[in-house]
C-alpha atoms as an extended CHARMM CRD file, in Angstrom:
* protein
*
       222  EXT
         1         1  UNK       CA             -7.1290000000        2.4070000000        3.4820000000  PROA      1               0.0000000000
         2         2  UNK       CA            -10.0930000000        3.9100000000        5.2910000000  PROA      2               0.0000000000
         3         3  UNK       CA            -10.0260000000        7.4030000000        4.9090000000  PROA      3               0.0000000000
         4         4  UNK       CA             -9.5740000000        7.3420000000        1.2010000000  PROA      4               0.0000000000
         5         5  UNK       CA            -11.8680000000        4.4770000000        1.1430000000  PROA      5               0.0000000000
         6         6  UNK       CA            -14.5350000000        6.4230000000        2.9420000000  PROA      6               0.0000000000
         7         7  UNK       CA            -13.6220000000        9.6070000000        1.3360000000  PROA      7               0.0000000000
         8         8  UNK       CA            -14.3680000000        7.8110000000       -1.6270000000  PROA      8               0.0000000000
         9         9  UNK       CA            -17.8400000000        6.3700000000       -1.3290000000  PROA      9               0.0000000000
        10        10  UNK       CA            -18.9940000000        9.9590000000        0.3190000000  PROA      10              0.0000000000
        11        11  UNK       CA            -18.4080000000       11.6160000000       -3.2370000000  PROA      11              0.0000000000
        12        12  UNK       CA            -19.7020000000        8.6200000000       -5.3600000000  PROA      12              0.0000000000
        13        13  UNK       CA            -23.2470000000        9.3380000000       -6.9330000000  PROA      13              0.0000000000
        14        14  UNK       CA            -26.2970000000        8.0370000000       -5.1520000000  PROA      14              0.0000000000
        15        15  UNK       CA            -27.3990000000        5.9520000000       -8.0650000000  PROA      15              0.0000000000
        16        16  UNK       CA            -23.8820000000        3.4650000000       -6.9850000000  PROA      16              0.0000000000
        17        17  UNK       CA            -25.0620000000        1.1930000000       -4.3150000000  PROA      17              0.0000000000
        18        18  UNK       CA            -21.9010000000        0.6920000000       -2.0040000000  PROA      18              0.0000000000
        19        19  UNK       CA            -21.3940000000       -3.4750000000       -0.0130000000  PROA      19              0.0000000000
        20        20  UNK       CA            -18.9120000000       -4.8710000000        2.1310000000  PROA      20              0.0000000000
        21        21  UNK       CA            -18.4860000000       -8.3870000000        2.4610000000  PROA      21              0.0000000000
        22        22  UNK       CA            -15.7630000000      -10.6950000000        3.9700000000  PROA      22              0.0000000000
        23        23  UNK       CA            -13.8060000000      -12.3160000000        1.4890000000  PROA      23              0.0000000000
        24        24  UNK       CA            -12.0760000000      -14.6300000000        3.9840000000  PROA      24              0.0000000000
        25        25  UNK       CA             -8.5440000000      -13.9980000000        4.6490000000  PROA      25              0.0000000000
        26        26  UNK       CA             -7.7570000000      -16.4950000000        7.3630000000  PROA      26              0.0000000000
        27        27  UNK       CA            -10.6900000000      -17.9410000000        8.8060000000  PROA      27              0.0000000000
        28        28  UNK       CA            -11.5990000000      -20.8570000000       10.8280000000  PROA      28              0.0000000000
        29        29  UNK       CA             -9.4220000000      -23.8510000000        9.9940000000  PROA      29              0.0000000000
        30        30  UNK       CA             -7.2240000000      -21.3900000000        7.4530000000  PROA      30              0.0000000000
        31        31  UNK       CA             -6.2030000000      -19.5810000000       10.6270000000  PROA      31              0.0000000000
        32        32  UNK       CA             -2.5120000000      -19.3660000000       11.4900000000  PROA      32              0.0000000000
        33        33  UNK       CA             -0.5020000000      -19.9470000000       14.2370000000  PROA      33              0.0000000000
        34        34  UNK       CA              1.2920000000      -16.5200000000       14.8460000000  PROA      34              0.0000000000
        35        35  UNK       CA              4.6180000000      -18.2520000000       15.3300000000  PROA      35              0.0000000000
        36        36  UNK       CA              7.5070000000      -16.1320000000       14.1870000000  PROA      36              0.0000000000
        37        37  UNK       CA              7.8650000000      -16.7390000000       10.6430000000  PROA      37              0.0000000000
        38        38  UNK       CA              3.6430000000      -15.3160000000       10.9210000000  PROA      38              0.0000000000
        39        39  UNK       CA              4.7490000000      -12.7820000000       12.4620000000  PROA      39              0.0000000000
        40        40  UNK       CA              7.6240000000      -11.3170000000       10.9320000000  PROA      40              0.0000000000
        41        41  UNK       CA              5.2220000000      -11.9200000000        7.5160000000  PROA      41              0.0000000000
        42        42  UNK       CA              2.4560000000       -9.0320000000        8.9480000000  PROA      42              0.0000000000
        43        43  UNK       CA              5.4980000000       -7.1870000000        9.9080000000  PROA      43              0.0000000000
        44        44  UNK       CA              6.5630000000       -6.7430000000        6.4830000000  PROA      44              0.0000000000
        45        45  UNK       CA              2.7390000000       -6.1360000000        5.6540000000  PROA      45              0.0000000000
        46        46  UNK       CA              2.4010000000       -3.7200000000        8.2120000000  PROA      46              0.0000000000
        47        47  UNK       CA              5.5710000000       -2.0160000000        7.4250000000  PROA      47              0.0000000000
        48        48  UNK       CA              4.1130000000       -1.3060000000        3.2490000000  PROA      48              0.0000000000
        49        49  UNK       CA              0.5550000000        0.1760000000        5.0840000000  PROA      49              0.0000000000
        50        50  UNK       CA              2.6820000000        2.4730000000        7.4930000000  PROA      50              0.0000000000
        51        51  UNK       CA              4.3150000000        3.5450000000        4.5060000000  PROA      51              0.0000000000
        52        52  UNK       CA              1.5270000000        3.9450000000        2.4700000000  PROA      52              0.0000000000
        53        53  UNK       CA             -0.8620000000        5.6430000000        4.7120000000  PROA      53              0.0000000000
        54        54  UNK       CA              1.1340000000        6.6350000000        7.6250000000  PROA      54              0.0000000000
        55        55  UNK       CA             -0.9600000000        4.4910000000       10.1880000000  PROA      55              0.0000000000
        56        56  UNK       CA              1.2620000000        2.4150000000       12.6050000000  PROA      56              0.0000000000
        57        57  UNK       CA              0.6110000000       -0.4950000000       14.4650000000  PROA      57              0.0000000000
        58        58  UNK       CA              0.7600000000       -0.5590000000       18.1170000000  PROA      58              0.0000000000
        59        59  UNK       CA              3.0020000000       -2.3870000000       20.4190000000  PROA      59              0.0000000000
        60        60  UNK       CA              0.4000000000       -3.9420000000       21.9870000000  PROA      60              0.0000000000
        61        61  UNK       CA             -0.5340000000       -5.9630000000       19.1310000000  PROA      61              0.0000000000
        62        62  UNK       CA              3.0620000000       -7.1560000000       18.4020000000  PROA      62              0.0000000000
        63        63  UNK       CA              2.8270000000       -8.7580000000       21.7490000000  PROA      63              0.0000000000
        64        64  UNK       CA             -0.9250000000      -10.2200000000       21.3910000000  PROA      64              0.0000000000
        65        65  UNK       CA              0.6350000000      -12.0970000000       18.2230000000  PROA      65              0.0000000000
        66        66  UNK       CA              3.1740000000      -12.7300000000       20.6710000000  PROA      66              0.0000000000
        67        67  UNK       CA              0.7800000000      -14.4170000000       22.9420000000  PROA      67              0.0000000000
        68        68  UNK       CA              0.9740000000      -18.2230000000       23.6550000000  PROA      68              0.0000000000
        69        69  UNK       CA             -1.4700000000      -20.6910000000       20.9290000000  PROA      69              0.0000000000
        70        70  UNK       CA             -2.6830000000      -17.0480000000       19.8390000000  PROA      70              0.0000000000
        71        71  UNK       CA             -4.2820000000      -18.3470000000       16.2660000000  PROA      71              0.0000000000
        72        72  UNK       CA             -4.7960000000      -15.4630000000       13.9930000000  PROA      72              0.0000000000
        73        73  UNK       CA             -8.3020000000      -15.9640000000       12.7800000000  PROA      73              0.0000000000
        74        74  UNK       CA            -10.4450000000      -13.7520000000       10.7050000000  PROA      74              0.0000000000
        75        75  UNK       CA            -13.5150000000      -15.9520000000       11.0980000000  PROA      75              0.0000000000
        76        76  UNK       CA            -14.8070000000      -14.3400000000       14.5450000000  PROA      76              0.0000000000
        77        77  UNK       CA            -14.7740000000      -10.8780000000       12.9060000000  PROA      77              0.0000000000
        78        78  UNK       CA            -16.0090000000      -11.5890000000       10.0170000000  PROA      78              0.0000000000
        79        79  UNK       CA            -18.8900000000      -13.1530000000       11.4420000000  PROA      79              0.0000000000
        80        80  UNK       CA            -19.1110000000       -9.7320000000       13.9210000000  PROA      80              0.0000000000
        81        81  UNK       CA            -19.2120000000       -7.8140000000       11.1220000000  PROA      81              0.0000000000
        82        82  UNK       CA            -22.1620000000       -9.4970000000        9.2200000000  PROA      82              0.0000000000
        83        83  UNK       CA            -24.1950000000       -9.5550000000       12.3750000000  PROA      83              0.0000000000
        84        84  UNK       CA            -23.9590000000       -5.5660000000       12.1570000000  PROA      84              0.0000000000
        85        85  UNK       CA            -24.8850000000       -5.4050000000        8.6220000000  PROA      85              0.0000000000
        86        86  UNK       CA            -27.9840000000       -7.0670000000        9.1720000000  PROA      86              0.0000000000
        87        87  UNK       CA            -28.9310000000       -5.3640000000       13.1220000000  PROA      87              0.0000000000
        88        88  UNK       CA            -28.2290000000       -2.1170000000       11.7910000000  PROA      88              0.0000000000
        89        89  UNK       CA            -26.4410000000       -1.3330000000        8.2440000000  PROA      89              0.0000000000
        90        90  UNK       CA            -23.9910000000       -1.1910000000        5.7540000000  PROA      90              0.0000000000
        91        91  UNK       CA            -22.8440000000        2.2430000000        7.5570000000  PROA      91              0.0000000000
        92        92  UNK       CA            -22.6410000000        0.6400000000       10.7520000000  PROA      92              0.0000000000
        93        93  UNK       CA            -20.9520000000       -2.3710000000        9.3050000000  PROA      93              0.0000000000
        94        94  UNK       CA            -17.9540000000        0.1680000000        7.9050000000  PROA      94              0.0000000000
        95        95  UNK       CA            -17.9550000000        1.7110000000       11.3570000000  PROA      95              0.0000000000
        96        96  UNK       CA            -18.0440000000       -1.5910000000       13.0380000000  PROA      96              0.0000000000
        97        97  UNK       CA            -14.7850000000       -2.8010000000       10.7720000000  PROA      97              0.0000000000
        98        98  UNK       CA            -13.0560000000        0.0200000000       11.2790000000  PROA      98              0.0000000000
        99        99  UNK       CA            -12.8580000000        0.4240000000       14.9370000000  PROA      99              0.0000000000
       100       100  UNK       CA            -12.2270000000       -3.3120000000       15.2380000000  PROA      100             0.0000000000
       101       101  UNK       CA             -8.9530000000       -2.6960000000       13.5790000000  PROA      101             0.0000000000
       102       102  UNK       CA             -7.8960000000        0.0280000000       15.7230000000  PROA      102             0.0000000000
       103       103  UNK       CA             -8.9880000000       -1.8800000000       18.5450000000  PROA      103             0.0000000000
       104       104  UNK       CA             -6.4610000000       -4.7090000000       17.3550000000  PROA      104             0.0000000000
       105       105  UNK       CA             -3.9300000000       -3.4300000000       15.7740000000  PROA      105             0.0000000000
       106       106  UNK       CA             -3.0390000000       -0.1740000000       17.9560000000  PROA      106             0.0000000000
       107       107  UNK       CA             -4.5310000000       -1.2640000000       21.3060000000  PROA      107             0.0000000000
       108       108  UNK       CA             -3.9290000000       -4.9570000000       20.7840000000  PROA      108             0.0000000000
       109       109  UNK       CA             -7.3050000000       -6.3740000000       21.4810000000  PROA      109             0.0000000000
       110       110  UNK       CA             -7.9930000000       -9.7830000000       21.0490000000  PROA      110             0.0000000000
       111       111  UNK       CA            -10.5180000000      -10.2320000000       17.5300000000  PROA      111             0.0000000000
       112       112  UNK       CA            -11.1000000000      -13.6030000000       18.8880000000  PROA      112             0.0000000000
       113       113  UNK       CA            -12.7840000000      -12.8020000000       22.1080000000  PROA      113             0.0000000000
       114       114  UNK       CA            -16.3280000000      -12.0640000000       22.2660000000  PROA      114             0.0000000000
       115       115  UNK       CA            -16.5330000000       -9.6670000000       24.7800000000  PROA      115             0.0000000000
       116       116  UNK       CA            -14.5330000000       -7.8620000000       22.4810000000  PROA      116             0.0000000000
       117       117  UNK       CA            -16.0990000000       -7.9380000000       19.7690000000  PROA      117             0.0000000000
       118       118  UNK       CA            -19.4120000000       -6.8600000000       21.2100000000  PROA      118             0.0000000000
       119       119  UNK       CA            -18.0880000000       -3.7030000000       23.1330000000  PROA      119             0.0000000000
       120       120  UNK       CA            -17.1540000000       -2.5260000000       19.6070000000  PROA      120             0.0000000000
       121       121  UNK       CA            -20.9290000000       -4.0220000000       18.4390000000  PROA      121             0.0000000000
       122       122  UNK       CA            -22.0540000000       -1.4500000000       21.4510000000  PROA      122             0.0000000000
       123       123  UNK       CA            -20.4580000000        1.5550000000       20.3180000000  PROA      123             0.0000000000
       124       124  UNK       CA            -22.2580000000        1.5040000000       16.8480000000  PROA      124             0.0000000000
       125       125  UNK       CA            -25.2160000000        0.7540000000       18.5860000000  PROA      125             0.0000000000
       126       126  UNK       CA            -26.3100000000       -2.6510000000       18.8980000000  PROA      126             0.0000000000
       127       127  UNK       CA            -28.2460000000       -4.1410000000       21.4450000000  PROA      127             0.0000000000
       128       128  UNK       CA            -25.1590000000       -6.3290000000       23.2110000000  PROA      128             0.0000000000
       129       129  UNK       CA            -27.6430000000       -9.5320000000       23.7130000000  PROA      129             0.0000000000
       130       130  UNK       CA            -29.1880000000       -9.3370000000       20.4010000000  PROA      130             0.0000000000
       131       131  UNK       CA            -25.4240000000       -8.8160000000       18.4060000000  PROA      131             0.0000000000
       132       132  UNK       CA            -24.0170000000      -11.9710000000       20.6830000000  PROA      132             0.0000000000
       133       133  UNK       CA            -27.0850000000      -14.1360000000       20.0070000000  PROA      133             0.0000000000
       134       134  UNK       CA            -26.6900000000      -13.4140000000       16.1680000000  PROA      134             0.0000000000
       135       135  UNK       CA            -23.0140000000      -13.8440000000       16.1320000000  PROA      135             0.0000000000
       136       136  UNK       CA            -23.5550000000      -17.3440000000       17.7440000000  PROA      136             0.0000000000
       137       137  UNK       CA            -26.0170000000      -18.2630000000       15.1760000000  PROA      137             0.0000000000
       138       138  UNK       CA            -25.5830000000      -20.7540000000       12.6370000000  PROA      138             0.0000000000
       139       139  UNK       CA            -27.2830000000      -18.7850000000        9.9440000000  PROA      139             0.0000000000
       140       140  UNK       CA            -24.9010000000      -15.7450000000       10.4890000000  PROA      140             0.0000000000
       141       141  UNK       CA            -22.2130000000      -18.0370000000        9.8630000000  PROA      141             0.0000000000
       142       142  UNK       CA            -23.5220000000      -19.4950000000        6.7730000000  PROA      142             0.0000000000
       143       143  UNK       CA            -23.8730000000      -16.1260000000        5.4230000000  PROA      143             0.0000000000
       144       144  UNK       CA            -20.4370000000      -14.6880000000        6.2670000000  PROA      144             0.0000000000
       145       145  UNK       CA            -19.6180000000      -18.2080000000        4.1180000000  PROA      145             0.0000000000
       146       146  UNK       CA            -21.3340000000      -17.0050000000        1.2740000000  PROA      146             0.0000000000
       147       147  UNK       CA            -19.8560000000      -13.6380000000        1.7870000000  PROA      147             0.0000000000
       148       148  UNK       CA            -16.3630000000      -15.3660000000        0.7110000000  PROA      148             0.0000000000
       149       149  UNK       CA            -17.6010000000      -17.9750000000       -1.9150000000  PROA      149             0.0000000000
       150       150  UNK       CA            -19.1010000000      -14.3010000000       -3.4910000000  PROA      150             0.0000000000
       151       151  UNK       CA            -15.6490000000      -12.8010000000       -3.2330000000  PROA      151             0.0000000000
       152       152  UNK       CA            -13.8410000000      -15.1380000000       -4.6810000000  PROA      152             0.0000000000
       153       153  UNK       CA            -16.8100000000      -15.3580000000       -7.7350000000  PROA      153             0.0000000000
       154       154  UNK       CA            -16.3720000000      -11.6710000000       -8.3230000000  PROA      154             0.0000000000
       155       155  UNK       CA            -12.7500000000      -12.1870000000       -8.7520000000  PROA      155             0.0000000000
       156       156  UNK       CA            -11.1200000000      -10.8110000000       -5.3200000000  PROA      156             0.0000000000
       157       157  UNK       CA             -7.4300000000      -11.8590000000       -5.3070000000  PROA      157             0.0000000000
       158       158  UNK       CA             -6.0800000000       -9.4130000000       -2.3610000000  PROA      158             0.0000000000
       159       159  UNK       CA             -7.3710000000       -7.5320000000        0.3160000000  PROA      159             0.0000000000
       160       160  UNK       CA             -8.5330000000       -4.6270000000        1.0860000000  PROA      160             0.0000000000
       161       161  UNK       CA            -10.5720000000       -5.1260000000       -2.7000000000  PROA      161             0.0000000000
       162       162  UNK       CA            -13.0510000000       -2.9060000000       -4.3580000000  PROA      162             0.0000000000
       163       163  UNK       CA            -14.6890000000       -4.2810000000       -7.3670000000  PROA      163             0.0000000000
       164       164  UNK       CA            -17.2770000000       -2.3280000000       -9.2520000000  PROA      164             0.0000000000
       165       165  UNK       CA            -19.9920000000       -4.6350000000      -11.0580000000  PROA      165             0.0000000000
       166       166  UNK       CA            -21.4940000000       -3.5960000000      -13.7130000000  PROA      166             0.0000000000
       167       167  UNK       CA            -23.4060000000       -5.9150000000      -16.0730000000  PROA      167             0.0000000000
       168       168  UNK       CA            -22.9070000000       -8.8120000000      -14.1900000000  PROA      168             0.0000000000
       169       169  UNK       CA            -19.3220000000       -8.1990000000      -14.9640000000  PROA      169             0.0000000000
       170       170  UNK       CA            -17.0170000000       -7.2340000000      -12.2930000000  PROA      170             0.0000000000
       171       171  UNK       CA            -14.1480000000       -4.0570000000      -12.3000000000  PROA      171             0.0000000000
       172       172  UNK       CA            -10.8860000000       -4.3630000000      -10.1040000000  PROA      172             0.0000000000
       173       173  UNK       CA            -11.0260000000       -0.3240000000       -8.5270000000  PROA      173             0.0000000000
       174       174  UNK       CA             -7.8240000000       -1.5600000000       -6.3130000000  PROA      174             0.0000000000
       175       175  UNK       CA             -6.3340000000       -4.3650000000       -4.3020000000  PROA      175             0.0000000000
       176       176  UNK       CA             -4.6660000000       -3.4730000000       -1.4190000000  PROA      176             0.0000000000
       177       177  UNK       CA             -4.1620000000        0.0870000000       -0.7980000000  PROA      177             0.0000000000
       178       178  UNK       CA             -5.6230000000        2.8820000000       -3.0830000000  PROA      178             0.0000000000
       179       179  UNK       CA             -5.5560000000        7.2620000000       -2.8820000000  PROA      179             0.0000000000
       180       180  UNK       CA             -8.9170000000        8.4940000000       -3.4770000000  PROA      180             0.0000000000
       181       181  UNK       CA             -7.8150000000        9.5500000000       -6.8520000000  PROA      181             0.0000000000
       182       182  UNK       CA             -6.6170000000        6.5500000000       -8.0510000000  PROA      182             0.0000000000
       183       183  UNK       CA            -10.2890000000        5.3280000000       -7.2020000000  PROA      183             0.0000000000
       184       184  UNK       CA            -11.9430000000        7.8490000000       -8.7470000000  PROA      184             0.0000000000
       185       185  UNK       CA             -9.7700000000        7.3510000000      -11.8550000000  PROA      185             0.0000000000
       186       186  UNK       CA            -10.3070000000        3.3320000000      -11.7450000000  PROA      186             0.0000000000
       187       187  UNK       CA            -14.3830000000        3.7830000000      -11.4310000000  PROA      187             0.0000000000
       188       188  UNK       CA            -13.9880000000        6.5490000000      -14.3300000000  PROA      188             0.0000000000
       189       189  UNK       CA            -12.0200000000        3.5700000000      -16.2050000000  PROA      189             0.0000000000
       190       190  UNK       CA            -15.0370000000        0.5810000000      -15.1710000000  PROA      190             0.0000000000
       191       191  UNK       CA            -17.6720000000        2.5420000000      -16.4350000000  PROA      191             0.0000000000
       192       192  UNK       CA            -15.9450000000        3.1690000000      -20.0190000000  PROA      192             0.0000000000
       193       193  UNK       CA            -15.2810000000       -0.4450000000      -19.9870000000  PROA      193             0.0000000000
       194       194  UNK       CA            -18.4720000000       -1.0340000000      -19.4720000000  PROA      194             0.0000000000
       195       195  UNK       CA            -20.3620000000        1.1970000000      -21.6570000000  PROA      195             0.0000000000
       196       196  UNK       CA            -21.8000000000        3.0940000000      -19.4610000000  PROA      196             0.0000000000
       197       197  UNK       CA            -22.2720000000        6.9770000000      -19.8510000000  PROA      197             0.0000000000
       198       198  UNK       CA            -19.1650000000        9.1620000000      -18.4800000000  PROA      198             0.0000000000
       199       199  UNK       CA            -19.3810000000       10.9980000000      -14.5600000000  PROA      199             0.0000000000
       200       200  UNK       CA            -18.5440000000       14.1610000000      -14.5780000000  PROA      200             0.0000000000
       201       201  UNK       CA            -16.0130000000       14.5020000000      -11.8490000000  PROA      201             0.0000000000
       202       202  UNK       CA            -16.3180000000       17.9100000000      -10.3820000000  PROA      202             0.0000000000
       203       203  UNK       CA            -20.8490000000       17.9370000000      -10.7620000000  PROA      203             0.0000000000
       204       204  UNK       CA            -21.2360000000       14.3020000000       -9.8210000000  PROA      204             0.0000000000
       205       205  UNK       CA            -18.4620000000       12.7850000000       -7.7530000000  PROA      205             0.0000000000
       206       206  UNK       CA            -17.6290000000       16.0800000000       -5.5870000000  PROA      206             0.0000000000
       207       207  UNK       CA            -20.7790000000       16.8380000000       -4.5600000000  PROA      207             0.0000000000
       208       208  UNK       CA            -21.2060000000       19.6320000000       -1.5200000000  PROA      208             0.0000000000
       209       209  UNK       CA            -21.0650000000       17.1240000000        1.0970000000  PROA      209             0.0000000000
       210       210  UNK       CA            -17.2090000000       16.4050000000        0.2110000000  PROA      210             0.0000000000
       211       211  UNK       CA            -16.4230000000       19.6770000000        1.0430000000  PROA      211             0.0000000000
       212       212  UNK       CA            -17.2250000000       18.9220000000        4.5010000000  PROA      212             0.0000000000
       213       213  UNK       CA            -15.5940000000       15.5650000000        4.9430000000  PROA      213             0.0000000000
       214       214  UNK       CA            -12.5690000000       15.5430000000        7.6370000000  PROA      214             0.0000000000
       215       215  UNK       CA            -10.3970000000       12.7150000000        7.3030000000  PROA      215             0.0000000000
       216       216  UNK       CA             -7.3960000000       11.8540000000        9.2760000000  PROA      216             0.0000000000
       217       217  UNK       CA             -5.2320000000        8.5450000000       10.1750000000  PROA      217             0.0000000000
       218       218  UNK       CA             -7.9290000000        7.6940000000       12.3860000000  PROA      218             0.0000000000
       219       219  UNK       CA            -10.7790000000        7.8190000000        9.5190000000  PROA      219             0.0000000000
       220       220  UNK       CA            -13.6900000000       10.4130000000        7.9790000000  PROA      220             0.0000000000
       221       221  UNK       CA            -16.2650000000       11.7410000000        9.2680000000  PROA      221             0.0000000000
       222       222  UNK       CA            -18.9620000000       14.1050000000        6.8510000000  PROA      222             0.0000000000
């Protein structure tokens, strides 16, 4: 979903404030073995994203699920990716998530390995000490905690999720994999719903800086 995701927030107006939080997908003691009946269930998931967006999954992570006791947890990066929000920002938190999953699913990286996880902390450009110190602290992990209790408030059933609030009332955009259109189209939808006055598409969501963006399977850059 990334480059329509990110392709998406570049051409949103500045007065929409854009978060990512975890909603909590497996993590901690929801993790699952990745015994076959696991694995043959992300096969079929990974087989409707392939078709969807044309990104595959790499051998290499068929055969890290394929690795003995190998638990898949979401917890670890989850709690990686909140430690980035907060030692540099939501940008960098995007970044972060995104080359984490390329890291796992196409070179088969371990997400539960901390080493790992602060390479990829590195290349955004965190300080490797500070990100492993705040990943180990308690704190971060009672806010990546209140990152899911606040996705599950808001209403997130499926994942990836964006919800536009408005009003203290919350707007599915998508669950699961969305076109940039079908965003646009959704957001144009939430803010009728909620009263609020119409975008116009080509003045205020294609702005001049869309005209630059470059998005491919790997993701966007403006």
């Amino acid at each position: 979903m990334a480059p329509d995701l990110e392709a998406f927030y570049a051409t949103l107006p500045s007065d929409i404030y854009c978060e990512t939080i975890n909603g909590g997908l497996f993590p901690a003691k929801n993790a699952r073995v990745a015994d076959k009946s696991f694995r043959n269930y992300l096969k079929g998931a990974a087989q409707q994203v392939t078709e969807y967006t044309g990104q595959i999954f790499g051998d290499s992570f068929w055969s890290l699920l394929e690795t003995p006791n190998f638990r898949y947890d979401t917890e670890p990066s989850a709690r990686a990716s909140v430690a980035i929000k907060h030692l540099l920002n939501e940008a960098s938190m995007r970044s972060f998530i995104h080359d984490l999953q390329r890291a796992v699913f196409i070179e088969g990286k371990n997400p539960n390995d901390t080493e790992v996880l602060a390479d990829i902390a590195v290349q955004q450009g965190a300080d490797r000490e500070g990100f492993v110190t705040l990943f180990n602290d308690s704190k971060n992990t009672i806010e990546t905690h209140k990152e899911y209790m606040q996705a599950k408030q808001i209403g997130v059933t499926g994942f990836p999720a964006v919800i536009y609030i408005a009003n203290n009332k919350g707007y599915s955009l998508a669950t699961g994999y969305s076109r940039k259109d079908m965003l646009i189209n959704n957001l144009l939808w939430a803010r009728k719903e909620a009263g609020q006055t119409p975008i116009d598409i080509n003045k205020d969501l294609f702005r001049k800086n869309s005209a630059t963006l470059s998005c491919d399977s790997n993701g966007c850059s403006v």
